[in-house]
C-alpha positions in Angstrom: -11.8 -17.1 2.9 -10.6 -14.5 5.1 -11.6 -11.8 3.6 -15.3 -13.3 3.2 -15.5 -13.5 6.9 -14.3 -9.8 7.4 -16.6 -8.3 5.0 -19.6 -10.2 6.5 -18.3 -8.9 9.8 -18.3 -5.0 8.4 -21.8 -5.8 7.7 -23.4 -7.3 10.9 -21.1 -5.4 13.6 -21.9 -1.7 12.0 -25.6 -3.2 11.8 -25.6 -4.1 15.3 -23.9 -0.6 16.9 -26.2 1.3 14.3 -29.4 -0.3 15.7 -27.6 0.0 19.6 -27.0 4.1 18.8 -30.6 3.9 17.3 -32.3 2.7 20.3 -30.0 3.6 22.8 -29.0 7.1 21.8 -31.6 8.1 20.0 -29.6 8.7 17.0 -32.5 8.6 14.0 -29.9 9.5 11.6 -27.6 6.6 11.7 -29.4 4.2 9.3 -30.2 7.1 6.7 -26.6 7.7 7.0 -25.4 3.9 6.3 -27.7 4.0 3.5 -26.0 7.1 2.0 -22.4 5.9 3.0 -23.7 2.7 0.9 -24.2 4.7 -2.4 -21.1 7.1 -1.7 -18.6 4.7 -1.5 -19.9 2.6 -4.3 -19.7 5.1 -6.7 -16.0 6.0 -5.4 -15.0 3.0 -5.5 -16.4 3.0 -9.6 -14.7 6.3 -10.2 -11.4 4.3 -8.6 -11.9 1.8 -11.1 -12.6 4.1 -14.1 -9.5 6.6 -13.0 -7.0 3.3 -13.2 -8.5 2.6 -16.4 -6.2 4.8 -18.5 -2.9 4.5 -16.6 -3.4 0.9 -16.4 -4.1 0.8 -20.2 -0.5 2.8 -21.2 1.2 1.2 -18.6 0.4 -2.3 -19.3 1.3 -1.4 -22.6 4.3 -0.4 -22.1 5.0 -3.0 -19.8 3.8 -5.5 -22.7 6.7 -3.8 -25.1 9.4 -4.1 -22.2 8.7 -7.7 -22.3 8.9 -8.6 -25.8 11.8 -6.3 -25.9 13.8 -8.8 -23.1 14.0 -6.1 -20.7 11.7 -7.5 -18.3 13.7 -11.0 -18.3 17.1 -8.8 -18.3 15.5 -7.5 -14.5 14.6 -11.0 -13.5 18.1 -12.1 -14.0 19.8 -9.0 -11.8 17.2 -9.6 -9.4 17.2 -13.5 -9.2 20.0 -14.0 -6.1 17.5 -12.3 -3.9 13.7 -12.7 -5.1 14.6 -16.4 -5.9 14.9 -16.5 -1.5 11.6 -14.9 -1.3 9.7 -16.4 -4.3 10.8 -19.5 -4.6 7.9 -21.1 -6.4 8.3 -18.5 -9.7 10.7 -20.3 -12.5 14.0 -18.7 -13.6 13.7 -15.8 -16.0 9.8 -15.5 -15.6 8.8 -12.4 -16.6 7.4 -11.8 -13.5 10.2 -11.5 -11.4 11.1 -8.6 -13.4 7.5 -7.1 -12.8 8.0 -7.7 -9.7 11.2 -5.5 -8.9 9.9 -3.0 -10.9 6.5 -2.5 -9.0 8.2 -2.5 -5.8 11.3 0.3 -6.4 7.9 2.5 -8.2 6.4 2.2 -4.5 9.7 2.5 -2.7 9.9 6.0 -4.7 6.1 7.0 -4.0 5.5 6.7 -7.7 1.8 5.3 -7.8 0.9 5.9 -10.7 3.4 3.3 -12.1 3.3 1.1 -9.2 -0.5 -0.1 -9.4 -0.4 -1.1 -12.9 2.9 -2.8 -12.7 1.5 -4.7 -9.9 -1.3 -6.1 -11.5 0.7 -7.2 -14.4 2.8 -9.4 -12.3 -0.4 -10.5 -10.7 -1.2 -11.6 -13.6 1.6 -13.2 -14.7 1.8 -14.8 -11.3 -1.3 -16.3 -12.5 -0.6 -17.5 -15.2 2.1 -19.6 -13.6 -0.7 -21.1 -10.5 -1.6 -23.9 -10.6 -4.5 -23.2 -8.8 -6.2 -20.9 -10.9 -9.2 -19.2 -7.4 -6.6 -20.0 -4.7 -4.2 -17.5 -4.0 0.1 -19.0 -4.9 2.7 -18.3 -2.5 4.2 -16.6 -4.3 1.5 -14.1 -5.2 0.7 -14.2 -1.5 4.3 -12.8 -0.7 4.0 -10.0 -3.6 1.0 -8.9 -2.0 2.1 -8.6 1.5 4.9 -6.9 0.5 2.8 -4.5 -1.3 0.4 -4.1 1.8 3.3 -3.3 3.7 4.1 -0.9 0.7 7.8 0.9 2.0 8.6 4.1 1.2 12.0 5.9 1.4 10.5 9.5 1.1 7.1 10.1 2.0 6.5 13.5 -0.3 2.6 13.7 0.2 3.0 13.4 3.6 5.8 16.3 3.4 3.7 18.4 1.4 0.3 18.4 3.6 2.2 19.6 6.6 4.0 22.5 4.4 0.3 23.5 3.5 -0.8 23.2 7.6 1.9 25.4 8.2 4.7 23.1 9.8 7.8 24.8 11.1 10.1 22.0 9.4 7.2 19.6 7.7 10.0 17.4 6.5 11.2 16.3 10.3 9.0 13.5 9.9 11.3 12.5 7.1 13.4 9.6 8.8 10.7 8.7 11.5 8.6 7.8 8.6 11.1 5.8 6.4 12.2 3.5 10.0 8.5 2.8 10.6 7.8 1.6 7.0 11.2 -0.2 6.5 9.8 -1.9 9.6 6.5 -2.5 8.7 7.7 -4.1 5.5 10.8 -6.5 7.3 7.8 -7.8 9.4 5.6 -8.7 6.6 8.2 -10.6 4.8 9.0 -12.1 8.0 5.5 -13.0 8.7 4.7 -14.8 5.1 8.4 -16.3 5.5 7.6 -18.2 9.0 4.2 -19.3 7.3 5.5 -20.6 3.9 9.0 -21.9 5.9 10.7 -19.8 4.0 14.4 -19.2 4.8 15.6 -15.7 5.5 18.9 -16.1 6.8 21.0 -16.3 3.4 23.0 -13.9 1.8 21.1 -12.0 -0.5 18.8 -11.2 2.0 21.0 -10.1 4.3 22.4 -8.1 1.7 19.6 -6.8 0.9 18.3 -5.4 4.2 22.0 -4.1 5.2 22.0 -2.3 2.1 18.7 -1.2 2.5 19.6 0.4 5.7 22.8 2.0 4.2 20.2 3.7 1.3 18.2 5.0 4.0 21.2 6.8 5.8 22.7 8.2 2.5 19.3 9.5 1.8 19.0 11.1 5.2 22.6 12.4 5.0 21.9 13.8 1.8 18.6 15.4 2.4 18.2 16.0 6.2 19.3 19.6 5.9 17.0 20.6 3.3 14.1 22.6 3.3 10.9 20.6 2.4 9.5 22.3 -0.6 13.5 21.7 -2.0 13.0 18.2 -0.7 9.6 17.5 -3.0 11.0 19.4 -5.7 14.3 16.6 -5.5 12.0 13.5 -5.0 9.2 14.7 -8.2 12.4 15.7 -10.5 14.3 11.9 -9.7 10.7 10.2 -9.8 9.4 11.9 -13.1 13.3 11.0 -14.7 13.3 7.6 -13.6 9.9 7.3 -14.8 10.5 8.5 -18.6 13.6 6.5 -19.0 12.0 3.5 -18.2 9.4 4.4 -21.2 12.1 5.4 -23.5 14.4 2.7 -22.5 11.6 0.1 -23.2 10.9 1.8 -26.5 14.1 1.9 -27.6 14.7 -1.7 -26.6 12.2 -2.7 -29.0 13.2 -0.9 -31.7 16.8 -2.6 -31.7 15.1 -5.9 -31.2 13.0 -4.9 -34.5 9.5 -5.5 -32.7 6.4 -3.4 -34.0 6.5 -1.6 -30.8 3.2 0.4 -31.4 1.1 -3.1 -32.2 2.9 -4.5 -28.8 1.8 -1.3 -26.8 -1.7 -2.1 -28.5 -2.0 -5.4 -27.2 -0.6 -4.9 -23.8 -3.3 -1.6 -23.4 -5.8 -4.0 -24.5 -5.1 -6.0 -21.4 -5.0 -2.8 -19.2 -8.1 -2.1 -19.6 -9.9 -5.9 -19.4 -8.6 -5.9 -16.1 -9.2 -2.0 -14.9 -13.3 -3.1 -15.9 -12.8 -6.0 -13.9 -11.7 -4.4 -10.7 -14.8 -2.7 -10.0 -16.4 -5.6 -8.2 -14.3 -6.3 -6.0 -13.9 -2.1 -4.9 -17.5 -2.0 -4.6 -17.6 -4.7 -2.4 -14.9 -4.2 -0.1 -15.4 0.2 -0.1 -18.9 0.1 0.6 -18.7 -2.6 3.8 -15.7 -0.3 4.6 -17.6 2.7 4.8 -20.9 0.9 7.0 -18.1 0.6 9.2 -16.8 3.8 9.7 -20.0 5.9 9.6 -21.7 3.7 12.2 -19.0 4.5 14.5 -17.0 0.9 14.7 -13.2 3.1 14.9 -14.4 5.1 17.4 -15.1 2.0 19.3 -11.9 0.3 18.8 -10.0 3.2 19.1 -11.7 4.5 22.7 -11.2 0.8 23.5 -7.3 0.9 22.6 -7.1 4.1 24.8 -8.6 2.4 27.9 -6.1 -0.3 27.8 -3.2 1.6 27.7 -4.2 3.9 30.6 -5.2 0.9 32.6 -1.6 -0.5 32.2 -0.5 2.7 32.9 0.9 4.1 30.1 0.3 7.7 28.4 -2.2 8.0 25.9 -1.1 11.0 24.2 -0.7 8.7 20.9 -4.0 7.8 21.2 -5.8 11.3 18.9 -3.6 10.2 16.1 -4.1 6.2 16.3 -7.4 6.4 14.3 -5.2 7.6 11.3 -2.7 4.0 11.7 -6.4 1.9 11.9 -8.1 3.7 9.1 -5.0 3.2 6.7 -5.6 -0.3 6.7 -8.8 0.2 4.9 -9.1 3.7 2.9 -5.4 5.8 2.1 -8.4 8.5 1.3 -9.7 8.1 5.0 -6.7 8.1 6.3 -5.9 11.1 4.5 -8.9 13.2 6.0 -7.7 12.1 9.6 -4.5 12.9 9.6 -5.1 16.6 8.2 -8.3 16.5 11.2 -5.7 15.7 14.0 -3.0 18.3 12.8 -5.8 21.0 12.9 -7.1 19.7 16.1 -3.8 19.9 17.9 -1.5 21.8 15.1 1.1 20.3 12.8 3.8 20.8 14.9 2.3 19.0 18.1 3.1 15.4 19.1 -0.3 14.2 18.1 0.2 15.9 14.4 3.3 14.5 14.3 2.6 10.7 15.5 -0.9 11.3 12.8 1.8 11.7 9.7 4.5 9.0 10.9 1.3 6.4 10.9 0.0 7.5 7.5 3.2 6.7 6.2 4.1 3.7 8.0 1.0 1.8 6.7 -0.7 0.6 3.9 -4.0 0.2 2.7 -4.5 -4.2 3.3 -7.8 -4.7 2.5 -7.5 -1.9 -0.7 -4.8 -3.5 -2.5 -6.2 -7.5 -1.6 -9.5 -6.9 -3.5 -7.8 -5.0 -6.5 -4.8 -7.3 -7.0 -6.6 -10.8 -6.1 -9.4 -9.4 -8.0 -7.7 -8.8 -11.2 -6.5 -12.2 -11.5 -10.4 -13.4 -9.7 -8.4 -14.9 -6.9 -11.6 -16.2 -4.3 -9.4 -17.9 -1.7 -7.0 -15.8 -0.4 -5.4 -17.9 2.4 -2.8 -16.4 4.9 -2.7 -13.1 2.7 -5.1 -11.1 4.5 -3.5 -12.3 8.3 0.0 -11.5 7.4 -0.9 -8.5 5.7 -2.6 -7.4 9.2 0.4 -8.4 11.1 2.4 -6.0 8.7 0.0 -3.2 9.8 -0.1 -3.8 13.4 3.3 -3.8 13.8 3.5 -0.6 11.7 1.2 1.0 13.6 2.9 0.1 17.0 6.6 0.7 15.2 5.3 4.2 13.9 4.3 4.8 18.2 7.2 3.8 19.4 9.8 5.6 17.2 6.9 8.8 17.1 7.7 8.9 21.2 11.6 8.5 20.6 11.5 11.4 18.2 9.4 14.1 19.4 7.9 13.3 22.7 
């Protein structure tokens, strides 16, 4: 329901500052530009779709094999003292559980291209366990915040766009980066956790977060000294092993189990690619009220806004270039993308402002992206507290990503 009332609001609020810059400012371009956004952004959000369709198809298959192989339970089980604390409404030894982990250490490596399909498979087998079958579970409700609030322990394409602006050290953003999406991420949890009573202060998830924190400082100590193109070299080589053996470890799974693992694959692609078609809805939709918004202005506003405030308390603004980059994230990664490299040519990738643009691109995560293609895989239409904890998330990334960007280099 949320989301309904947003995507009106992209609607009416760019028509209304279009037809104010129209009559006001003279601007006769604005509405041919709307229009053309329109198209634009509909046909990416098709070629979105249709690019998903073949890693979604292997990796659903593969995923499909891992399951009837028992590897997939095998994770739900290791898994189970923590996720049980955070998802308490999915049985033991669901095969989603194991999904579940798996999506989230693909995005906690940067490994995208795993991570998407993964997650809609345990969408979808989050699904298959609601009762409800158009109103969004808890559960599913968690896994998606958690997903908005996407952390990541090294932020390589961040890394590598200031190595091609011509950083001193484009990998000094490193920690900065993995504090302001660790917290990003703690607040989400924490967010859907107050909302469905959920009770954070046991073990596991103390555990959890401690040795969280202890991974990010071996990380660091490990890597803090290298140079940045070593750095992305490290992080492709551990991401493309880690994503083979899970292939081959599936596979070979299934041959000891005796399964016909090329028939499985078959049937799992088979889903992969039902649900990559039926996607392309919901990205039309949500892209093309997304980009109304932008053209006609509407950041500019609320960023110029945003800037006002702060000076009026008193407060420097020299954040403020770069704070487009934390707003835009929430809707387009691709947007966000364009900004960030904008600022660091504006001011240079070694100033403040290119600095604080690449700690907010990697502290955030794009809410109302992964809300229509996850709920629409599964054709969730009521999407409850999702979309307001995934926003809380984001807003306390962006301000987290400020405040340690100040500590850091200001």
């Amino acid at each position: 329901m949320a989301l309904n009332y947003v995507w009106i609001a992209f609607f009416v609020i760019g028509f209304i500052v279009a037809l104010y810059r129209f009559i006001f400012e003279g601007d006769t371009k604005i509405f041919g530009e709307m229009i053309t956004g329109t198209f634009e952004n509909g046909k990416t959000a098709a070629e979105i779709a249709i690019g998903l369709t073949g890693v979604m198809t292997f990796w659903l298959g593969i995923m499909k094999v891992g399951e009837k192989a028992g590897v997939i339970e095998k994770l739900a089980q290791w898994v189970n003292p923590l996720f049980s604390r955070l998802f308490p409404g999915i049985p033991k030894k669901d095969p989603a559980m194991g999904s579940i982990v798996m999506n989230f250490s693909a995005n906690a490596l940067g490994l995208d291209n795993a991570a998407t399909p993964i997650g809609l498979k345990a969408m979808k087998e989050l699904q298959d366990i609601n009762p409800d079958k158009d109103t969004a579970s808890n559960s599913q409700i968690m896994f998606l915040v958690l997903n908005t609030a996407g952390i990541t322990l090294i932020p390589t394409s961040v890394m590598a766009v200031r190595l091609s602006m011509g950083a001193a050290n484009p990998a000094d953003i490193f920690i900065p980066t993995m504090l302001g999406t660790f917290i990003s991420f703690i607040s989400g949890i924490v967010a859907v956790a107050m909302v469905q009573r959920i009770n954070l202060f046991r073990l596991p998830v103390l555990v959890f977060v401690g040795g969280f924190l202890l991974l990010m400082f071996g990380i660091y100590t490990w890597m803090h000294n290298m140079p940045s193109d070593q750095i992305a070299a490290y992080t492709a080589t551990v991401g493309g092993i880690m994503i083979f053996a899970v292939l081959l470890a599936f596979i070979l799974m299934g041959v000891k189990k005796k399964i016909n693992v090329y028939e499985t694959f078959i049937d799992g692609a088979k889903e992969g690619f039902t649900t990559a078609v039926m996607i392309i809805p919901y990205l039309v939709g949500i892209l093309v009220a997304i980009g109304v918004f932008r053209v006609t202005g509407c950041l500019d506003f609320i960023t110029n806004g945003i800037a006002m405030a702060v000076a009026a308390l008193g407060l420097n603004t020299d954040f403020v270039p770069a704070l487009p980059v934390g707003i835009m994230k929430t809707f387009s990664g691709g947007g966000a993308r364009g900004l960030m490299v904008e600022v660091m040519q504006t001011y240079g990738a070694d100033s403040f402002q290119g600095r604080m643009a690449c700690i907010l691109q990697g502290s955030t995560e794009t809410t109302f992206y992964v809300l229509a293609v996850y709920f629409g895989s599964v054709n969730i239409k009521k999407t409850r507290h999702a979309l307001a904890c995934g926003l809380v998330a984001d807003v306390v990334g962006v301000v987290a990503a400020i405040l340690i960007g100040y500590f850091f280099f200001h």
